[in-house]
C-alpha positions as a printed Julia matrix, in Angstrom:
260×3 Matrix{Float64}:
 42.64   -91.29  -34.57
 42.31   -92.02  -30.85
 42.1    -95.34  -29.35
 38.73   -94.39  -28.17
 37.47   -92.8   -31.18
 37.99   -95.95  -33.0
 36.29   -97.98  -30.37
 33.16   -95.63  -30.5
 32.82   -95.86  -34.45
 33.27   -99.77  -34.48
 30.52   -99.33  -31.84
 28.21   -97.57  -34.01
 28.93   -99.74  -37.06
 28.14  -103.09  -35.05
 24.47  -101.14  -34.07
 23.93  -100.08  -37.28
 24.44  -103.69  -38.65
 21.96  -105.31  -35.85
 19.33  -102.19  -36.76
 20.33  -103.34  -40.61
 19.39  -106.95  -39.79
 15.97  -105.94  -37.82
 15.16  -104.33  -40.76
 15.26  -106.98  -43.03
 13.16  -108.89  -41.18
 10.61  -106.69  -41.46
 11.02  -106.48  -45.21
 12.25  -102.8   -45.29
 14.67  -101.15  -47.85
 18.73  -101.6   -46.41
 20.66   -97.9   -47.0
 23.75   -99.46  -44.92
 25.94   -96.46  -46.59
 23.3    -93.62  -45.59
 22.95   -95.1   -42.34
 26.69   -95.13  -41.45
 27.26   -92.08  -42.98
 24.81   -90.21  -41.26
 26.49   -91.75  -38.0
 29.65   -90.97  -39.22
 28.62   -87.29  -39.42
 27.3    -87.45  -35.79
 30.25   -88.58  -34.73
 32.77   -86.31  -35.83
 30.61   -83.26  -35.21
 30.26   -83.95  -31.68
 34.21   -85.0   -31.74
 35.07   -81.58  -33.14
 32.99   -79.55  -30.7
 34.62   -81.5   -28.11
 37.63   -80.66  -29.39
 37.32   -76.97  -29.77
 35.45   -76.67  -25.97
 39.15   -78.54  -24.68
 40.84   -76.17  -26.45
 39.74   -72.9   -25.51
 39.63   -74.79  -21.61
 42.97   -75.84  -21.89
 43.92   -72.11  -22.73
 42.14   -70.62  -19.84
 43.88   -73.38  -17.79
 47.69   -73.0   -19.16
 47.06   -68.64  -18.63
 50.3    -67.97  -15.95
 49.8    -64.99  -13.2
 51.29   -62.76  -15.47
 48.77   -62.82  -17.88
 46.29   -62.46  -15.69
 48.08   -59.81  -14.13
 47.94   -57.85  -17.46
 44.48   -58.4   -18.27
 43.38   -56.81  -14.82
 45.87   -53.7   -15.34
 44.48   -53.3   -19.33
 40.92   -53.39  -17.41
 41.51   -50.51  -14.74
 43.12   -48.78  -17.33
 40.13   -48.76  -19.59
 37.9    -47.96  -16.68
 39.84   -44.91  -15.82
 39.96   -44.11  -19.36
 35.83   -44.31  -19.47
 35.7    -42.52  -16.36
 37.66   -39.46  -17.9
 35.86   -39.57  -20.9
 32.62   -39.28  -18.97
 34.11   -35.78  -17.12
 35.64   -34.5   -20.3
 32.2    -35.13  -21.42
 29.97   -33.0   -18.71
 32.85   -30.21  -18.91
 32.06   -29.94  -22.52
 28.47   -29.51  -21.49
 28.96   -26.73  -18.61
 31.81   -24.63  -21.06
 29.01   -24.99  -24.19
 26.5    -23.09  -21.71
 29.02   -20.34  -20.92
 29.82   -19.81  -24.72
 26.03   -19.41  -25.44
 26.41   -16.92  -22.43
 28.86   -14.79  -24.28
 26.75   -14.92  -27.28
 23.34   -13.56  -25.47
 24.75   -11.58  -22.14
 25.56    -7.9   -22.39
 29.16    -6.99  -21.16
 30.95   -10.66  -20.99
 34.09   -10.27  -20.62
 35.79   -13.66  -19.76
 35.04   -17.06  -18.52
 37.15   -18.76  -15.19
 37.38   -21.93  -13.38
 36.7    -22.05   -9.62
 39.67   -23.49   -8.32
 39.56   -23.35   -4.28
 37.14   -22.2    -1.91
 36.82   -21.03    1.61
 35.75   -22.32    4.54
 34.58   -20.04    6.35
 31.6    -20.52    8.49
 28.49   -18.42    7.13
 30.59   -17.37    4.26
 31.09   -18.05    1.01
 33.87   -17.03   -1.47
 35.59   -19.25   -4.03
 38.73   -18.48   -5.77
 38.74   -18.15   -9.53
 41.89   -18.7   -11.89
 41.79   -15.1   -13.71
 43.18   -11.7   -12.28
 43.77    -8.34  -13.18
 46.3     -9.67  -16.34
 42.49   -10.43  -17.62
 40.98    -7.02  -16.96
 39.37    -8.56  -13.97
 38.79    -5.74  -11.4
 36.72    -5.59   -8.28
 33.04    -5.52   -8.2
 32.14    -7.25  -11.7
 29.62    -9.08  -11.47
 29.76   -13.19  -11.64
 27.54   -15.28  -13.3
 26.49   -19.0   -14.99
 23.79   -19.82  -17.47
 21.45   -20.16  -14.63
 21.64   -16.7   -13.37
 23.92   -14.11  -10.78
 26.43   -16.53   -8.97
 28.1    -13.52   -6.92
 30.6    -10.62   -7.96
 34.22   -10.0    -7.36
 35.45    -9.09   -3.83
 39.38    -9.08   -4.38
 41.9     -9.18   -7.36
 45.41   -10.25   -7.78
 47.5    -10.65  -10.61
 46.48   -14.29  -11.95
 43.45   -14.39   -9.63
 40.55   -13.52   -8.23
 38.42   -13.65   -5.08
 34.63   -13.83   -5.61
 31.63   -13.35   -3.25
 28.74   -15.78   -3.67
 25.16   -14.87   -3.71
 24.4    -17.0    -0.66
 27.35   -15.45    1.53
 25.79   -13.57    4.69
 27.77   -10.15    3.11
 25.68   -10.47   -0.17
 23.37    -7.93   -1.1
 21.87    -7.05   -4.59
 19.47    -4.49   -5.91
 15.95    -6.86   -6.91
 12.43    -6.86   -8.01
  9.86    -9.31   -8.51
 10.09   -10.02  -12.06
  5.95   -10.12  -12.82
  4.56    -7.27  -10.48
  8.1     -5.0   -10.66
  7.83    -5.01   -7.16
 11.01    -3.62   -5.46
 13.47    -4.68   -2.33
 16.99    -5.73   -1.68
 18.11    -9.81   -1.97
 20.37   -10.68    1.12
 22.46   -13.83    1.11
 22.26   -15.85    4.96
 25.21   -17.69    4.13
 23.26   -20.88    3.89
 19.77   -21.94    2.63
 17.61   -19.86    0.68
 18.64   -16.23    1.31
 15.88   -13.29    1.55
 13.93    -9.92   -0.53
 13.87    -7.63    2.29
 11.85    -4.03    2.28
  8.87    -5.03    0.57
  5.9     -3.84    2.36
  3.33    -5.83    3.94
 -0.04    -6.16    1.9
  1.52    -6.48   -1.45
  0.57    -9.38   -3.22
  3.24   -11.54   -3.58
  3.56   -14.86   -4.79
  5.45   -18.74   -3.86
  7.3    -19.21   -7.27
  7.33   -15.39   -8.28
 10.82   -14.74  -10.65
 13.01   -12.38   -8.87
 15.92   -10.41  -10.85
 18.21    -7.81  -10.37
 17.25    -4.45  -10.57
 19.75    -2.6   -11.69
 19.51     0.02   -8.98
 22.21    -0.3    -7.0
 25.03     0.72   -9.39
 26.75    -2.76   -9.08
 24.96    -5.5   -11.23
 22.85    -5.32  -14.64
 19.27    -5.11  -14.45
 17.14    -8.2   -15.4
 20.05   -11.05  -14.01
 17.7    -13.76  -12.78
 18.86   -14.23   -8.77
 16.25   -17.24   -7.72
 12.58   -17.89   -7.12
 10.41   -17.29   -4.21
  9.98   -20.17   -1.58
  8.37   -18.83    1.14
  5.86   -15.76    2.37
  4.67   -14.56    5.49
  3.6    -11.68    6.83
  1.95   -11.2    10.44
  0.89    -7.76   10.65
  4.63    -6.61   10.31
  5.54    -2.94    8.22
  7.85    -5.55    5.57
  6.95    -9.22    4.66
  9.53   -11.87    4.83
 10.21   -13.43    1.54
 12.82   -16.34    1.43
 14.1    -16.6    -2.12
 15.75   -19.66   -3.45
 18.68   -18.77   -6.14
 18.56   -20.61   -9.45
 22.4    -21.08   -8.91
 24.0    -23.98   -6.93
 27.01   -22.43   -5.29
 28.37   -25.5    -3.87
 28.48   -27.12   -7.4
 30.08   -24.2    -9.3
 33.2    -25.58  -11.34
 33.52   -22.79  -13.9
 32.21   -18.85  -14.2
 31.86   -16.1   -16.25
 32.43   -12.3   -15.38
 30.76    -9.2   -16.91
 32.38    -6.5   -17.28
 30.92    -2.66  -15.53
């Protein structure tokens, strides 16, 4: 035992014989043994705690650089290991909505991932990673859960080109989805885009759906394009209808196509 161990206990014992001796005096039963013991306890309790704090200090303490360095590389390893996960995760999300796609949507033919775009001012085409080896072919019409994203402009072998629905050279066959009101959606190649030819004094609504019609020989009727944002009308032949597409072209990551 250390030299100062034994000095605290002898200590103890010495007050515990004076307390001993007080109580005498004062006529009260002497448990000398329970006394000590109880001390005694005390004692090495606190001594062991001690003990164990040193220890685990002393461990910290005696940890070289190259520990440390290992800890720090385990730790950015297991971030970027999170941070994957965490993709991995919202992929599986967006690829669950295109397979509930195929299940519902007449004429799917294939999903793709949008891997470049263009940059182009007022336009806006992104390239996806399937081509005519997938019975891609010009024209089909590109979609997402949300609604029409845009239709195929060119095709090569292993990829395609597609045309987005906000792209200035955009146009699509539409109705208002309530009143079956008719007119043509036009992209402006940034912001909402427009539902042009639909005459002045028909009642049309901020929020009305508005779909594809069909129409114009390119897309499937009923394809939700977007909402309406805006209305005005000043004693003009056609009102001016800004329409705000369900689909966020500037966050697409993957596609489907639907076959003609």
């Amino acid at each position: 035992m250390p030299k100062r161990h034994l000095s605290l206990i002898l200590l103890l014992i010495a007050v515990a014989v004076l307390l001993m001796a007080y109580q005498a005096r004062l006529g009260r039963p002497l448990r000398p043994l329970g006394f000590v013991s109880t001390f005694m306890h005390v004692v090495n309790d606190r001594v062991d705690r001690t003990g164990a704090s040193l220890k685990r200090i002393s461990g910290l303490l005696t940890t070289g650089p190259e520990d440390i360095a290992a800890l720090k590389k385990e730790m950015d390893r297991l971030r970027l290991e999170n941070q994957s996960l965490k993709e991995d995760t919202i992929e599986i999300g967006r690829l669950r909505e295109l397979l509930s796609l195929r299940e519902r949507q007449y004429g799917y033919l294939t999903s793709a991932r949008v891997v470049s775009r263009g940059s182009e001012p007022w336009s806006n085409i992104v390239t996806i990673d399937k081509g005519e080896k997938d019975l891609i072919r010009k024209d089909m019409t590109v979609v997402t859960a949300n609604g029409l994203a845009g239709k195929v402009k060119e095709v090569y072998d292993s990829y395609a080109m597609a045309l987005l629905i906000d792209d200035a050279r955009f146009r699509a066959g539409a109705r208002l989805q309530a009143s079956r009101v008719e007119g043509i959606f036009s992209g402006r190649g940034a912001g909402p885009g427009r539902l042009d030819f639909v005459r002045g004094g028909v009642p049309v609504k901020v929020g009305e759906i508005v779909v594809t019609s069909g129409l114009d020989g390119l897309f499937p009727a009923g394809l939700s394009i977007g909402y309406v944002s805006k209305v005005s009308w000043k004693d003009r032949l056609f009102q001016e209808i800004a329409v705000s597409p369900f689909v966020d072209t500037r966050r697409l990551e993957e596609v489907a196509v639907l076959a003609r």
